[in-house]
N, C-alpha and C positions, 0 to 999 in steps of 0.2 A: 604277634608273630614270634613264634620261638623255634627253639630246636631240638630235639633230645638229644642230637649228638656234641658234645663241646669238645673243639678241639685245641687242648692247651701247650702243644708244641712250643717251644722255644727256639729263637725267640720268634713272636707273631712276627706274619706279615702286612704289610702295606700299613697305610696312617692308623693310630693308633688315639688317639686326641685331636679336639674341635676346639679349644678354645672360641673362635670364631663363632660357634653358633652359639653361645650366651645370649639370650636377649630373642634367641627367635623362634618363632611358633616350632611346636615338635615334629607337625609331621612335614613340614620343609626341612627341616634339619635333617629327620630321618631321612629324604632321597638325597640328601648331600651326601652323607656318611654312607650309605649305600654305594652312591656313585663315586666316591673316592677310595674306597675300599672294597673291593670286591668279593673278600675271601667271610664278610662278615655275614651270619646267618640268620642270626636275630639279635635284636631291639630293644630291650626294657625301657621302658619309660616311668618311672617312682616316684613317688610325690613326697616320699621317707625317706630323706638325707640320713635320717640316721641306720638305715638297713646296711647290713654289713654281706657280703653274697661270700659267701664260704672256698667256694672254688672260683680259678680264673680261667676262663675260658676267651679265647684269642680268636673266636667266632664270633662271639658276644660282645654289644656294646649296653654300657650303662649308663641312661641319661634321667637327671633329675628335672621336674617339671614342677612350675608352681600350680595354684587352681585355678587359674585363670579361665576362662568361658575359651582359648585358644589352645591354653598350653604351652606356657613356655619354656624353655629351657632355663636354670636356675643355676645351672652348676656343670662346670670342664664333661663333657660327654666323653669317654674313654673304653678302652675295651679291658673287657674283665670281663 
C-alpha cells in the first residue's frame, strides 16, 4: 500500500513512533498504526535497515521486518 502523494507538513500529526510493536507480526502492527494514527497513507515494510528514504513524508510510516515465515517487526516503526 502506498501513496503518491506525501505530505511533509510540519510538524506531522498524531502518533509518530511504535516502539511497542517490536517483537510483533507486521501486519498486526500495521492496523495498530493505522488505528492510532489516522492521517497515515501508507506503510513500508523493509527488510533493509540499511535503506536510507530520501524524503520525509508525515503520511508515511517506516517499518523494518525480519524474514521470518510472519514478519516481524525488527526495528522503532516511525513516520518518514
Amino acid at each position: 500500500m502506498s501513496s503518491s502523494h506525501c505530505s511533509n507538513t510540519s510538524p506531522c500529526h498524531g502518533k509518530s513512533t511504535w516502539p511497542e510493536l517490536v517483537g510483533k507480526p507486521a501486519m498486526e502492527a500495521m492496523l495498530i498504526m493505522r488505528r492510532q494514527n489516522p492521517f497515515i497513507d501508507s506503510i513500508i515494510f523493509n527488510s533493509d535497515q540499511h535503506h536510507v528514504y530520501k524524503d520525509h513524508c508525515c503520511n508515511r510510516v517506516i517499518a523494518y521486518i525480519d524474514h521470518s515465515p510472519v514478519s516481524k517487526i525488527i526495528k522503532v516503526p516511525r513516520l518518514g
